[in-house]
PDB file of N, CA, C and O in Angstrom:
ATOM      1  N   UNK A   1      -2.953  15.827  16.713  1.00  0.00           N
ATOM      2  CA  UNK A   1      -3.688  15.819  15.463  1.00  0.00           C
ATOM      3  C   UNK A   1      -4.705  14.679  15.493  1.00  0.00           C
ATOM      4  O   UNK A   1      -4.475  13.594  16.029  1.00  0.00           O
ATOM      5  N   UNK A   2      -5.940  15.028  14.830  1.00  0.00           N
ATOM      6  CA  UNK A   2      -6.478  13.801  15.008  1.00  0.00           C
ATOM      7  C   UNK A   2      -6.703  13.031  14.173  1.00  0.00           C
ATOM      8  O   UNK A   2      -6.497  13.422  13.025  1.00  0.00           O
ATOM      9  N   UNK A   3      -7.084  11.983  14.318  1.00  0.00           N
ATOM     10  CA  UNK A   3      -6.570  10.673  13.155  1.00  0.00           C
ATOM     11  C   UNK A   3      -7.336  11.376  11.488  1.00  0.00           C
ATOM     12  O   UNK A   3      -6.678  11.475  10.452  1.00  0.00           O
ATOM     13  N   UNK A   4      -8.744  11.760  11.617  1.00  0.00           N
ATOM     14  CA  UNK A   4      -9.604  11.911  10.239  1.00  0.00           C
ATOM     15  C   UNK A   4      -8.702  13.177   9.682  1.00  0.00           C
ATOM     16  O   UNK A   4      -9.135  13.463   8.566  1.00  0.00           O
ATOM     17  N   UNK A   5      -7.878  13.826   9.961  1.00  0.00           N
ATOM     18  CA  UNK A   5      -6.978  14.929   9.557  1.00  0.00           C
ATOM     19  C   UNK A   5      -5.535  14.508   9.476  1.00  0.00           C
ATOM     20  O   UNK A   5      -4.651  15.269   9.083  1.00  0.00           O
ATOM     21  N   UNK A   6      -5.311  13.137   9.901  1.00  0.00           N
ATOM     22  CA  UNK A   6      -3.924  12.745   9.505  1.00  0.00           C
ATOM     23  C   UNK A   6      -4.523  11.927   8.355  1.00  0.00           C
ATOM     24  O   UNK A   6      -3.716  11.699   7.454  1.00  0.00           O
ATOM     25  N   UNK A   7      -5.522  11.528   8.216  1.00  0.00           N
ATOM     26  CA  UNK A   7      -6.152  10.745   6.918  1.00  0.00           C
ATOM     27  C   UNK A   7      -6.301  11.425   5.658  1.00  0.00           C
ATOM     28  O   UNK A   7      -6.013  11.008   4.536  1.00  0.00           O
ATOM     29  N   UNK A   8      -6.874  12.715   6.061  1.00  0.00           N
ATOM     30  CA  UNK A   8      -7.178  13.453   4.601  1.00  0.00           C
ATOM     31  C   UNK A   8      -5.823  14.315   4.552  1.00  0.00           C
ATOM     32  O   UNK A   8      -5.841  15.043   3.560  1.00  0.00           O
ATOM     33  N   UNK A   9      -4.644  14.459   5.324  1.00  0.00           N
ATOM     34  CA  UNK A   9      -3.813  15.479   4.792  1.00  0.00           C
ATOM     35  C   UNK A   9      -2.698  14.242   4.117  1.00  0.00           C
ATOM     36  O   UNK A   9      -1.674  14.678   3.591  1.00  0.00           O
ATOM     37  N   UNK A  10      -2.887  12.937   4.142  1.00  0.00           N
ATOM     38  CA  UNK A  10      -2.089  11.466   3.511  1.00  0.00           C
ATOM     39  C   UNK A  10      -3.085  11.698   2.350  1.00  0.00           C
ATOM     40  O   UNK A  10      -2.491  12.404   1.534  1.00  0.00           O
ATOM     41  N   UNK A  11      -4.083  11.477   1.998  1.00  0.00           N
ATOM     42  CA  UNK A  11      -4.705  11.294   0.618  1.00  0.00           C
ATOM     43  C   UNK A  11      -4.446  12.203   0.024  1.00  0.00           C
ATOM     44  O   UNK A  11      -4.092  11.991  -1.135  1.00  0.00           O
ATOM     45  N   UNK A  12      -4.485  13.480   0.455  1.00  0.00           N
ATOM     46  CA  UNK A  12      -3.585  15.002  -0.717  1.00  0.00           C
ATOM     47  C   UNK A  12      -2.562  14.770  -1.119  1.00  0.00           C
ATOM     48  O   UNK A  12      -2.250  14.976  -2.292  1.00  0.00           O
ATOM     49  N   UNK A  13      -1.729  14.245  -0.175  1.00  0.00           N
ATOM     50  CA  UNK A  13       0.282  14.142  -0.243  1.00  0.00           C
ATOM     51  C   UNK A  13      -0.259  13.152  -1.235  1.00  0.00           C
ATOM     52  O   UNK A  13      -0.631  13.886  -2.152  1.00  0.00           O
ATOM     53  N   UNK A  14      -0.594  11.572  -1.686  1.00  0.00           N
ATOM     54  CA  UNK A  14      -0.710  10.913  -2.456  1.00  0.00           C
ATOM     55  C   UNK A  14      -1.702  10.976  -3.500  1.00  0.00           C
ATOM     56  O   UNK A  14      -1.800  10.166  -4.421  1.00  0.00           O
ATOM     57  N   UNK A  15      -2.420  11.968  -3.308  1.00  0.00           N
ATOM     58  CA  UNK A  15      -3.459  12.185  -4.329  1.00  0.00           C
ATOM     59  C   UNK A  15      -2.494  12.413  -6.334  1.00  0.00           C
ATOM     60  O   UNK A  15      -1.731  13.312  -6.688  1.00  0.00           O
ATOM     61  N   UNK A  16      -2.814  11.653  -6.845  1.00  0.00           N
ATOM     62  CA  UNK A  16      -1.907  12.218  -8.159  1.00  0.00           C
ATOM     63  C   UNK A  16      -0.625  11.051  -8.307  1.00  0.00           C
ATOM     64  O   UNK A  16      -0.260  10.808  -9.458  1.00  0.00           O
ATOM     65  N   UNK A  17       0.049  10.344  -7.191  1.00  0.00           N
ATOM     66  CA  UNK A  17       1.066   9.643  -7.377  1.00  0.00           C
ATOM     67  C   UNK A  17       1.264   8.337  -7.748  1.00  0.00           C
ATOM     68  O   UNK A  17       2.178   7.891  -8.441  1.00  0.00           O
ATOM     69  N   UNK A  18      -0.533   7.189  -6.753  1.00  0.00           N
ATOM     70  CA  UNK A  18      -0.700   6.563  -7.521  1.00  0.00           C
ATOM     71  C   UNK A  18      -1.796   6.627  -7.878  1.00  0.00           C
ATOM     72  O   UNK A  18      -2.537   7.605  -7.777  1.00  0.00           O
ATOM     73  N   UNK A  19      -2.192   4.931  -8.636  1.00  0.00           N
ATOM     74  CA  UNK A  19      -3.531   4.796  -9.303  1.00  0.00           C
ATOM     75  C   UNK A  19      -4.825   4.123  -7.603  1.00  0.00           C
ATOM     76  O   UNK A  19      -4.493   3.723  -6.487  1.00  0.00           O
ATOM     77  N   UNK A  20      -5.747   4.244  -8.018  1.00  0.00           N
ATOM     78  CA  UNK A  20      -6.973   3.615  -6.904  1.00  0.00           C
ATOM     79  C   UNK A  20      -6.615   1.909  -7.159  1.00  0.00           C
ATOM     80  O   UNK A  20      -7.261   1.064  -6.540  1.00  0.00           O
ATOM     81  N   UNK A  21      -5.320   1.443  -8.313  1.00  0.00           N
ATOM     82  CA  UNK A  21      -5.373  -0.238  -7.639  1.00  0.00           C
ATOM     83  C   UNK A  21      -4.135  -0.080  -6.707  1.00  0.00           C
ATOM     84  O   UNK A  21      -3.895  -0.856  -5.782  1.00  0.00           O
ATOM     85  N   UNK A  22      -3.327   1.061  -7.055  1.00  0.00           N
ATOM     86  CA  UNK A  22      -1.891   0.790  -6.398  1.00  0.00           C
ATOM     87  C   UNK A  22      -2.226   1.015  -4.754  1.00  0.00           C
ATOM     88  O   UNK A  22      -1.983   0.082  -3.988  1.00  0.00           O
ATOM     89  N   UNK A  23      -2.897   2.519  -4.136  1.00  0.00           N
ATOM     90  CA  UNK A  23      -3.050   2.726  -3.523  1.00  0.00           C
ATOM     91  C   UNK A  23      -4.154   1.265  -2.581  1.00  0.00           C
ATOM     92  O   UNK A  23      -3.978   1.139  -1.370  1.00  0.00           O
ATOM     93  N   UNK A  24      -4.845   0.634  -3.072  1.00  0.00           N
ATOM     94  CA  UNK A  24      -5.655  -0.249  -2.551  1.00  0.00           C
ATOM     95  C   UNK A  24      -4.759  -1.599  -1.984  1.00  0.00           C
ATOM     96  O   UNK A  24      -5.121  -2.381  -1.106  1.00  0.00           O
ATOM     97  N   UNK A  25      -3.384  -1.630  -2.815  1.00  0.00           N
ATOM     98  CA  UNK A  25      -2.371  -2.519  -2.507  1.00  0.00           C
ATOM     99  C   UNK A  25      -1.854  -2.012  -1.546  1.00  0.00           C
ATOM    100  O   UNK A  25      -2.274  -2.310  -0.428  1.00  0.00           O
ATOM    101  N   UNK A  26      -1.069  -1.337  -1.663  1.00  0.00           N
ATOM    102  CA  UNK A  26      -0.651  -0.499  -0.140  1.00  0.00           C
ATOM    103  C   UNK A  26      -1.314  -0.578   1.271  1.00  0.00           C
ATOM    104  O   UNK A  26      -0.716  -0.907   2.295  1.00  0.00           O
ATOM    105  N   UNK A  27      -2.637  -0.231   1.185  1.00  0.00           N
ATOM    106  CA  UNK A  27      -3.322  -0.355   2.244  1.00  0.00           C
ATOM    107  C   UNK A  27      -3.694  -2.100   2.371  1.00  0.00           C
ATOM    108  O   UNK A  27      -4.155  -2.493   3.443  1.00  0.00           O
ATOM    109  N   UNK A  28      -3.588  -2.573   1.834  1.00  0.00           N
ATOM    110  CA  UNK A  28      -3.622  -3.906   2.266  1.00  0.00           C
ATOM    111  C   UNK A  28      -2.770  -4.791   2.549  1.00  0.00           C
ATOM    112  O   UNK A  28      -2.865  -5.908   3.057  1.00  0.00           O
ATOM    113  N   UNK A  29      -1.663  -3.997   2.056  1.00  0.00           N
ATOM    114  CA  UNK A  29      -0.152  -4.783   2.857  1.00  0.00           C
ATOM    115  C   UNK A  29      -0.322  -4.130   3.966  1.00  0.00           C
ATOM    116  O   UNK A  29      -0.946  -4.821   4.772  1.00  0.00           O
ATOM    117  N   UNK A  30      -0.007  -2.969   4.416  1.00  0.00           N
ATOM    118  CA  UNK A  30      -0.101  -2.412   5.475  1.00  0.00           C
ATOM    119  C   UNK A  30      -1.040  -2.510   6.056  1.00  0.00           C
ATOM    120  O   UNK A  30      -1.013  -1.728   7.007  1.00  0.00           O
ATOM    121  N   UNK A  31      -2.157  -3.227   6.004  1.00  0.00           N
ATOM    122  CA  UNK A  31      -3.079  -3.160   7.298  1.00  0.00           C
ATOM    123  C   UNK A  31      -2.872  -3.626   8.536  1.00  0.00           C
ATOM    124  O   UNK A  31      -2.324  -4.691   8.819  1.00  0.00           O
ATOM    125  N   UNK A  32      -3.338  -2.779   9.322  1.00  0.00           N
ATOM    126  CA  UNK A  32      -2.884  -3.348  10.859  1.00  0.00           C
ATOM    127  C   UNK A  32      -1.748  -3.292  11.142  1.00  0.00           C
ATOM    128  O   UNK A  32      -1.462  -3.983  12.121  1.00  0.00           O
ATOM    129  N   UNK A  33      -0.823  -2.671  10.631  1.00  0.00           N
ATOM    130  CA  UNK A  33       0.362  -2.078  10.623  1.00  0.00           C
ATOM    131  C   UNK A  33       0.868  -0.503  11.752  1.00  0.00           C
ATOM    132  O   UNK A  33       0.567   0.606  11.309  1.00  0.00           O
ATOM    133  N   UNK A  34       1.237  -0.551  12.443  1.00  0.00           N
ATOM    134  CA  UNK A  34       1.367   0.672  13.175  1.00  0.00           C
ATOM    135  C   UNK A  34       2.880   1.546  12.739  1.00  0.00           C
ATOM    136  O   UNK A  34       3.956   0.982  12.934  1.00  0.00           O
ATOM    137  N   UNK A  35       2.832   2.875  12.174  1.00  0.00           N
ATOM    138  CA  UNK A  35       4.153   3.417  11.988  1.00  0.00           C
ATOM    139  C   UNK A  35       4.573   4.754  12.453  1.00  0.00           C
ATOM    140  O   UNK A  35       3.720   5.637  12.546  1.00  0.00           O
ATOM    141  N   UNK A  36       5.805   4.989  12.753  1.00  0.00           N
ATOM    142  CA  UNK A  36       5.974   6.241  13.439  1.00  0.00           C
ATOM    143  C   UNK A  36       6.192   7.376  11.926  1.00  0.00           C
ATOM    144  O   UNK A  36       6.208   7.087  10.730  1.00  0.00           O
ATOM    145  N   UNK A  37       6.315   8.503  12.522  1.00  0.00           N
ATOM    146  CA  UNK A  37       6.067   9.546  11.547  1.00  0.00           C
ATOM    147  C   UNK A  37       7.654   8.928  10.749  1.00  0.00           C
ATOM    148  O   UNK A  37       7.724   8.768   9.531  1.00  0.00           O
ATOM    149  N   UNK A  38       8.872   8.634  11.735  1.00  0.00           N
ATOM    150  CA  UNK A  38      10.045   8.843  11.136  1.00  0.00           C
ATOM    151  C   UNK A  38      10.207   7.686  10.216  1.00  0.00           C
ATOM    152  O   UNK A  38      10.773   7.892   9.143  1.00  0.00           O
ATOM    153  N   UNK A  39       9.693   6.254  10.566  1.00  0.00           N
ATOM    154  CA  UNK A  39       9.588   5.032   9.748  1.00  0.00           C
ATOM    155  C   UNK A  39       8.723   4.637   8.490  1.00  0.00           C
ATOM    156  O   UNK A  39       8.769   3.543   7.927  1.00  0.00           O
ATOM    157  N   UNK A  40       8.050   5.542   8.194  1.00  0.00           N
ATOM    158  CA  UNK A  40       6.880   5.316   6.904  1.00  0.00           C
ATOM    159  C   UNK A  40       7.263   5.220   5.842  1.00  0.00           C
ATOM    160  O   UNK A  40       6.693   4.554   4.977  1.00  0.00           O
ATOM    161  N   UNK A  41       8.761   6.139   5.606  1.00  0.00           N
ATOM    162  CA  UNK A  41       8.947   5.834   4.373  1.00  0.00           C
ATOM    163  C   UNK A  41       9.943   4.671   4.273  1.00  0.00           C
ATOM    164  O   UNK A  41       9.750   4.134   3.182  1.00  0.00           O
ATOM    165  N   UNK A  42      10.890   4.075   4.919  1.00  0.00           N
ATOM    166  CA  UNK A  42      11.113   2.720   4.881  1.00  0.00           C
ATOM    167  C   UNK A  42      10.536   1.978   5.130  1.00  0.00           C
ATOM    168  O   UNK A  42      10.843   0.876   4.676  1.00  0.00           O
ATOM    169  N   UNK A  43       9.626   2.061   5.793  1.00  0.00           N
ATOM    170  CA  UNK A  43       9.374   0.789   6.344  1.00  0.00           C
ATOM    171  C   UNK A  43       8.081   0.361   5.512  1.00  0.00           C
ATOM    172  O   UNK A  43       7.770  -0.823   5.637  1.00  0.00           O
ATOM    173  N   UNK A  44       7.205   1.216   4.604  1.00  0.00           N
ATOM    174  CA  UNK A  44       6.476   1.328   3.709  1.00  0.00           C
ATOM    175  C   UNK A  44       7.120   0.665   2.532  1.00  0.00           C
ATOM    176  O   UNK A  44       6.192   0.429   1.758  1.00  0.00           O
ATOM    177  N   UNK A  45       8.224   0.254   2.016  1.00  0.00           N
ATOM    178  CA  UNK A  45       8.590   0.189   1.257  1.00  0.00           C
ATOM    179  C   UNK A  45       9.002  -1.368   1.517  1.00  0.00           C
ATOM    180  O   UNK A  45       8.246  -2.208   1.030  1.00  0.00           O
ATOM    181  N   UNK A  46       9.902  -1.726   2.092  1.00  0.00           N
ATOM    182  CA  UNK A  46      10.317  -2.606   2.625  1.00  0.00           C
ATOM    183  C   UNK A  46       9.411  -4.116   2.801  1.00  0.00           C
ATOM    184  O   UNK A  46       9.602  -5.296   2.506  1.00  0.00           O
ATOM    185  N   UNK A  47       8.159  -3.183   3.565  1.00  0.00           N
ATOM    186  CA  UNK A  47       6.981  -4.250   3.813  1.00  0.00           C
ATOM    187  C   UNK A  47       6.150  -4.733   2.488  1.00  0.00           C
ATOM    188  O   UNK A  47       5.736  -5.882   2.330  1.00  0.00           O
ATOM    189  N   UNK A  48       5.970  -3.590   1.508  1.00  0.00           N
ATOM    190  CA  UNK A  48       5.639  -4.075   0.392  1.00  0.00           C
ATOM    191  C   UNK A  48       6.707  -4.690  -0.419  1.00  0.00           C
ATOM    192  O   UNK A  48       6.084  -5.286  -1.297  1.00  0.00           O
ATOM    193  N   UNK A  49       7.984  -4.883  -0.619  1.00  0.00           N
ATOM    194  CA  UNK A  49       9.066  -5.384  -1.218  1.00  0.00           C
ATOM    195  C   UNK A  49       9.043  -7.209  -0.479  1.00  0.00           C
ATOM    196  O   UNK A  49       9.358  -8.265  -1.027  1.00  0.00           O
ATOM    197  N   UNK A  50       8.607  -6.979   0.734  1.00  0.00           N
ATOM    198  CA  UNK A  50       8.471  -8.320   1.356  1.00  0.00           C
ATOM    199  C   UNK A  50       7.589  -9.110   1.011  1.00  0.00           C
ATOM    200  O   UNK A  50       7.693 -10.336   0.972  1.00  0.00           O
ATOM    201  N   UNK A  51       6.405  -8.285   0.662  1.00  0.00           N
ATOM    202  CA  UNK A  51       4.808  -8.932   0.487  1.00  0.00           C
ATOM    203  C   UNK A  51       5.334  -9.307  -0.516  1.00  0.00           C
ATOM    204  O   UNK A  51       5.658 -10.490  -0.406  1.00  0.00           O
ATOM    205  N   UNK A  52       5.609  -8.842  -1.547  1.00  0.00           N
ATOM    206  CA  UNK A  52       5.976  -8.997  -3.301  1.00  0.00           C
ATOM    207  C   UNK A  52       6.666  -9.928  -3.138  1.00  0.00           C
ATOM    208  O   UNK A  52       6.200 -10.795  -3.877  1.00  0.00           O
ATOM    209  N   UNK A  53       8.003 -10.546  -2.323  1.00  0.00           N
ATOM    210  CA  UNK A  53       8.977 -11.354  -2.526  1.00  0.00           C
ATOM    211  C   UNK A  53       8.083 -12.963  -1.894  1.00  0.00           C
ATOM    212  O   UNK A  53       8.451 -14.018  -2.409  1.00  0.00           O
ATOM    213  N   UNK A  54       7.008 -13.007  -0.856  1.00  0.00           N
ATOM    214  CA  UNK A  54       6.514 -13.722   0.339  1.00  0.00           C
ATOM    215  C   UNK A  54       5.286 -14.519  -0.790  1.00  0.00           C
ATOM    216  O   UNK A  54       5.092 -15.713  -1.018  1.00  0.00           O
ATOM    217  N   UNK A  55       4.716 -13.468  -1.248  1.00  0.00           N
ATOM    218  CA  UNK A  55       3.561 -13.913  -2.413  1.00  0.00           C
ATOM    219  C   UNK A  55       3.505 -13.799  -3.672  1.00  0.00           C
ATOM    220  O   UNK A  55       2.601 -13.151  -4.200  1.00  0.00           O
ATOM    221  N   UNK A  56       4.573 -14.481  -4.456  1.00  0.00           N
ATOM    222  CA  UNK A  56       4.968 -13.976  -5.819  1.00  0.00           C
ATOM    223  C   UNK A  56       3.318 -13.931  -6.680  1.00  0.00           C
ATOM    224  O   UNK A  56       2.499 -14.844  -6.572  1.00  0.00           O
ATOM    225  N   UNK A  57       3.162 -13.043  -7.267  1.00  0.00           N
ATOM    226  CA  UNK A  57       1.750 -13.030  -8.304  1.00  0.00           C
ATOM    227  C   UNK A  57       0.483 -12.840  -6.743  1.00  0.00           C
ATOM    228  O   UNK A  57      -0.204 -13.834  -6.980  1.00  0.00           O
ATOM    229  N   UNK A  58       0.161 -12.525  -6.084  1.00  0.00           N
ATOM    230  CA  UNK A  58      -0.960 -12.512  -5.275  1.00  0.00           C
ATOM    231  C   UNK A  58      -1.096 -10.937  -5.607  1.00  0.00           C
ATOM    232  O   UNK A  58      -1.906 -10.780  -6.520  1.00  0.00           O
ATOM    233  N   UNK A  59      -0.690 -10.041  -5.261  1.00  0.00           N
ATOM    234  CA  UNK A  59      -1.550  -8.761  -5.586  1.00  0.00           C
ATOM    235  C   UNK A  59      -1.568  -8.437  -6.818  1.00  0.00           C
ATOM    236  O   UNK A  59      -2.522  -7.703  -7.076  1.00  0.00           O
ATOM    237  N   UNK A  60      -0.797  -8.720  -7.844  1.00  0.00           N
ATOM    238  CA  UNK A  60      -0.969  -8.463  -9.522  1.00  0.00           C
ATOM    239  C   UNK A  60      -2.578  -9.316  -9.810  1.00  0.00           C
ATOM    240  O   UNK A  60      -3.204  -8.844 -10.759  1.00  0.00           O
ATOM    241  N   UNK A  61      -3.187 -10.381  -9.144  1.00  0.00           N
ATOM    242  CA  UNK A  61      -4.053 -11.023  -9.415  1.00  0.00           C
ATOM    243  C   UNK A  61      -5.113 -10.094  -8.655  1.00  0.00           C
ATOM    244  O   UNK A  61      -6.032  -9.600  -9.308  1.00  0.00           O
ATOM    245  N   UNK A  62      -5.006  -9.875  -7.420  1.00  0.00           N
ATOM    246  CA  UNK A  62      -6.155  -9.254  -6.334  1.00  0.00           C
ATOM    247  C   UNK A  62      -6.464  -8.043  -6.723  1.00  0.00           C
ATOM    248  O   UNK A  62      -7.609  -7.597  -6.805  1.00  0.00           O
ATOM    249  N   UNK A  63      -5.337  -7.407  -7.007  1.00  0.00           N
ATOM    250  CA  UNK A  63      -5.729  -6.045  -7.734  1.00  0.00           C
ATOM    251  C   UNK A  63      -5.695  -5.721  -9.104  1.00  0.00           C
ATOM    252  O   UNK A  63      -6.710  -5.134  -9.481  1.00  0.00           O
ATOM    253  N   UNK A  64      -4.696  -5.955 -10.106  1.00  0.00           N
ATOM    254  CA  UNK A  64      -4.969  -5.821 -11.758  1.00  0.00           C
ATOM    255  C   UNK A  64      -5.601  -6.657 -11.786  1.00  0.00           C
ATOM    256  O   UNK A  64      -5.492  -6.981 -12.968  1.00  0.00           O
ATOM    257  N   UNK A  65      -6.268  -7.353 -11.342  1.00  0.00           N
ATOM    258  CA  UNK A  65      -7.178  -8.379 -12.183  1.00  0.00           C
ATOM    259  C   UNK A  65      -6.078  -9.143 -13.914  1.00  0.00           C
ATOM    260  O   UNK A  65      -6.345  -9.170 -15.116  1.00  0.00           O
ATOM    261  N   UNK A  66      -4.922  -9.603 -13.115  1.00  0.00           N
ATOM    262  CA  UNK A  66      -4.163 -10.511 -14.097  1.00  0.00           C
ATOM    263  C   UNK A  66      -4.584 -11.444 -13.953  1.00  0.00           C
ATOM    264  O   UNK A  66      -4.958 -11.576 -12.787  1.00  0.00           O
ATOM    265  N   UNK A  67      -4.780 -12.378 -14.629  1.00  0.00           N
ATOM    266  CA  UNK A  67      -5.128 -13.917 -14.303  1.00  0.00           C
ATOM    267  C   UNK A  67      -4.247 -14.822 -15.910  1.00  0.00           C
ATOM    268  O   UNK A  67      -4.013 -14.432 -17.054  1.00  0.00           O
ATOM    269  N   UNK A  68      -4.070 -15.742 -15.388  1.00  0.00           N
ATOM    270  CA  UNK A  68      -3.092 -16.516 -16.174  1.00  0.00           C
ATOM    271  C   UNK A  68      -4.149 -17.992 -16.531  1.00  0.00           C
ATOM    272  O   UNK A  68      -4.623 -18.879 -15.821  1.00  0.00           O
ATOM    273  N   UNK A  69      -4.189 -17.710 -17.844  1.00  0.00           N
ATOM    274  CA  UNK A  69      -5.314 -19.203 -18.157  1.00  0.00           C
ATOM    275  C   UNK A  69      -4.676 -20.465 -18.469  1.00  0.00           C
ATOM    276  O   UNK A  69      -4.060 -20.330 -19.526  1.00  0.00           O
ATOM    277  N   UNK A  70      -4.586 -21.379 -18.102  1.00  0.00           N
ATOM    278  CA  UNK A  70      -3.857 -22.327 -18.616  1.00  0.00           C
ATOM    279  C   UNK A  70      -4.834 -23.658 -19.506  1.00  0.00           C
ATOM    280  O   UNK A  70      -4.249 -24.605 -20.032  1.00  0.00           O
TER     281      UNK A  70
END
């Protein structure tokens, strides 16, 4: 298969599930990330559960645009 058809048949499967900030998080934890067909869905999960635990508040800021005024 080739990669621009493993690309657009992933944006259908997720098309509808999340939003354009969630999906933009995802791909930026995972960048540069290599996964086998059988590991994506753990290991997708996992890696973002890590990012979240590694950088408390960094993607709620990068992507919702939260910001905390003090």
């Amino acid at each position: 298969m080739v990669i621009n058809e493993m690309y657009e048949q992933t944006v259908e499967q997720l098309r509808g599930r999340f939003d354009a900030r969630e999906l933009r998080m995802v791909l930026d934890v995972m960048n540069g990330v290599f996964l086998e067909p059988h590991t994506v869905e753990t290991a997708v999960v996992a890696d973002i559960a890590d990012s979240f635990q590694l950088y408390p508040g960094v993607y709620d800021i990068k992507f919702c645009k939260v910001y905390i005024r003090r």
